[in-house]
Every structure is written in structure tokens, then in C-alpha cells.
C-alpha positions in Angstrom: 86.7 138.2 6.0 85.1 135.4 6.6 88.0 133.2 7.6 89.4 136.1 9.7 86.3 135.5 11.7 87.5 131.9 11.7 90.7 132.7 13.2 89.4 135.2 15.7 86.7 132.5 16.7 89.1 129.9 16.8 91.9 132.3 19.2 89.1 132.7 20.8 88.7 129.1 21.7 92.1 128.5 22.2 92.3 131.1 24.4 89.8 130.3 26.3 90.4 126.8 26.3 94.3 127.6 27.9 92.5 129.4 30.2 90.6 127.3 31.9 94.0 124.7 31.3 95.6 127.1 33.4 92.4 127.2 35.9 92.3 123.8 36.5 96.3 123.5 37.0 95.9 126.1 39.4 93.2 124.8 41.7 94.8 121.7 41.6 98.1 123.2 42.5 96.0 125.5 45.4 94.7 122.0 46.8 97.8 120.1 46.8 99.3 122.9 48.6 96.6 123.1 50.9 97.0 119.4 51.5 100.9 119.7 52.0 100.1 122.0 54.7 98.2 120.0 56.3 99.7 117.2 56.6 102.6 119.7 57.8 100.6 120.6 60.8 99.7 116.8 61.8 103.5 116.3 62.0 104.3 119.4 63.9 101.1 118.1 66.0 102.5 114.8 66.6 106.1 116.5 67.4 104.8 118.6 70.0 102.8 116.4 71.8 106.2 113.9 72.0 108.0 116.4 73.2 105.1 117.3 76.0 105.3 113.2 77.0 109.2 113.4 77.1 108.9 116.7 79.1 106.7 114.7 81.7 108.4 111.4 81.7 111.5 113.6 82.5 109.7 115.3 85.2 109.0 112.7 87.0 112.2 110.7 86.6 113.7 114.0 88.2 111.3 113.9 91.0 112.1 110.0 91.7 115.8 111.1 91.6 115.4 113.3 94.2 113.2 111.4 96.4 115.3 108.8 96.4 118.7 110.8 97.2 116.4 112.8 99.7 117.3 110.4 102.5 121.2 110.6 101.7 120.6 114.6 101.1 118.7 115.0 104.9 121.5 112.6 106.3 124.3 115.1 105.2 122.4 117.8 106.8 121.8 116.2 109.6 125.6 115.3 110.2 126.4 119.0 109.5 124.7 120.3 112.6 125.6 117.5 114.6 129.2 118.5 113.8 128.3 122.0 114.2 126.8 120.9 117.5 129.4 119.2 118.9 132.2 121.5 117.6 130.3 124.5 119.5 129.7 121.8 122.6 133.4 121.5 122.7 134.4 125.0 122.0 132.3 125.9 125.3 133.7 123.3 127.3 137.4 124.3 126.7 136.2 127.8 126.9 135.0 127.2 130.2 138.3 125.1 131.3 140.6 127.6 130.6 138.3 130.3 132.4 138.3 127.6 135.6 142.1 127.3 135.0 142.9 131.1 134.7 140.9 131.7 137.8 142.6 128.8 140.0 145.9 130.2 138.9 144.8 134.0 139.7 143.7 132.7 143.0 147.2 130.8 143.9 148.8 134.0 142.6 147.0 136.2 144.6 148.1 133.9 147.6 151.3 133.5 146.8 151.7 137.2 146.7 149.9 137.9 150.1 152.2 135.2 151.5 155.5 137.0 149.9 154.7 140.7 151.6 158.6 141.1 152.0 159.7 140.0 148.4 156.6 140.0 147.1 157.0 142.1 143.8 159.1 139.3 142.3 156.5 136.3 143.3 153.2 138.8 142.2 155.5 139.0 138.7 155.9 135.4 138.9 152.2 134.6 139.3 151.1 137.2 137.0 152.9 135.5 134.7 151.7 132.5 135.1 148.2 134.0 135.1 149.4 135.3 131.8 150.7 132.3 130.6 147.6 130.0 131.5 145.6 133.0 129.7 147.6 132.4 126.7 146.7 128.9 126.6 143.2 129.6 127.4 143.3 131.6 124.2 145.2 129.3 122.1 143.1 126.4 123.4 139.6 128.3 122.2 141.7 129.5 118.8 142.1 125.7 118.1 138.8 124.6 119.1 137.1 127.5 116.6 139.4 126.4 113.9 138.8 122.4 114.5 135.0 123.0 114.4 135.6 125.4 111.1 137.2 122.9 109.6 134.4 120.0 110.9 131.6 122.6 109.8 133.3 122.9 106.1 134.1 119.4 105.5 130.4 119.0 106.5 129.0 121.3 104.2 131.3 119.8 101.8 130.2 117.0 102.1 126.5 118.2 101.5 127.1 120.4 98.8 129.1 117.0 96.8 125.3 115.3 97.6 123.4 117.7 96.2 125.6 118.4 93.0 125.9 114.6 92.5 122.1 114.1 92.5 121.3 117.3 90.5 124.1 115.6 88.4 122.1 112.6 88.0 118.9 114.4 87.2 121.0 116.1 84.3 122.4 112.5 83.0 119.1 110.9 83.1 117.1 113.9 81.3 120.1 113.9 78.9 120.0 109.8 78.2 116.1 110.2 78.0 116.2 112.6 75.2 119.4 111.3 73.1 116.9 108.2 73.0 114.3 109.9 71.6 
């Protein structure tokens, strides 16, 4: 019995010895770990905080591109309501032509007709016609004026909207050449 007692005592230590084998291994495994993960979080750290200076150096490169297209952007503008200015100047002074015109030649027809008592049916058709003609005019003249300053107002807002997409296209480039660098 004696050298069971032996054995158990000896299992015993063997066991106990793996144990704290396997104790050991494990804490050290536990504090590598917990050293892994650390050193994870210093480079996620580091990562964010590059991306936070590459979020703000491309902040402010956008705000430098647009303060330095500002002057062409305000210029566009500027020569959009000129043109829309003008146009509408123009359209008024035609407008007002034709209603000088259509009056002059309502006048002379009226005239002409009280002159022409006798035969006067056929020279009151006459001038009404020419009333009606010059009104015609009048129209088509203020028809083409509307349409030229359509045409001036959209190639002016053309023109503005191709400034602003070419600077907000610019913004994009540089943000996209700024990060492809990092």
C-alpha cells in the first residue's frame, strides 16, 4: 500500500505541477493578449487622428478653392443680371417703339379716313390694315426681343452654372489627390 500512496502522492504532484504549467501559460497568454490589444488601440489612435488632420487640411484647401474662384463666381453673376438688365432695357424700348409706331399709324389712319368721307370704307380698310400690320410687327418685334434676352439670360446662367461646377470640380480633384497621397 505503501507505494500506492507513492503514486497517488506523486499524481498528486504532477497534477498539480501541470496545473500551475497550465496557470502560468495562461496568464502569460492573458497578458500578451492584453498587450496585442493595446498596441491595437494606439494604431487605431494614430489612424484616426490622421484622418482628423487630412479632414482639415482638406477643409481648408476647399475653402481656398473657393475663395479664390469667388471673384470669377461673383463676375458671372454679375454679367448675368447685366444681361438680364439690358435684355429687359431693350425689350421696353422696342416695346415702347412699336406702341409709338402703332399709334402714329392709327393717327394717319384715322386721318386718312376722315379725309376719304366719299370712298372712305376702302382707305379706313387700307389704314386699318396697316394699323394691323405695324401691330404685327410691334408684336414680332417684342417676340424677338423676349426670345434674344432668353437666350442672353440662359447663356448667362450657363455660363455661371460651368463656374460653379468647374470649381466644385476642383474642390473634388484636390480632396481626391490629397487623400490618394495619403
Amino acid at each position: 500500500m505503501s507505494g500506492q500512496r507513492n503514486d497517488d502522492g506523486l499524481a498528486k504532484a504532477l497534477g498539480m505541477l501541470v496545473a500551475m504549467g497550465a496557470l502560468a501559460i495562461g496568464a502569460a497568454a492573458a497578458l500578451m493578449n492584453s498587450e496585442r490589444t493595446r498596441q491595437m488601440r494606439e494604431e487605431l489612435r494614430l489612424r484616426v487622428d490622421d484622418l482628423g488632420r487630412k479632414v482639415d487640411d482638406l477643409s481648408a484647401q476647399a475653402a481656398r478653392t473657393v475663395d479664390q474662384r469667388r471673384p470669377d463666381i461673383e463676375q458671372t453673376i454679375q454679367r448675368s443680371r447685366q444681361v438680364a438688365v439690358d435684355g429687359l432695357e431693350r425689350v421696353k424700348s422696342v416695346v415702347e417703339q412699336s406702341a409709338d409706331k402703332a399709334q402714329e399709324y392709327v393717327h394717319r389712319a384715322s386721318q386718312t379716313a376722315s379725309r376719304a368721307a366719299d370712298g372712305g370704307a376702302d382707305n379706313v380698310r387700307e389704314g386699318m390694315d396697316r394699323a394691323g400690320d405695324i401691330v404685327d410687327d410691334v408684336a414680332d418685334d417684342a417676340r424677338n426681343a423676349a426670345d434674344d434676352l432668353g437666350d442672353r439670360m440662359e447663356r448667362a446662367a450657363d455660363d455661371a452654372a460651368d463656374s460653379v461646377g468647374e470649381a466644385t470640380r476642383r474642390i473634388g480633384d484636390d480632396g481626391r489627390d490629397t487623400m490618394s497621397d495619403a
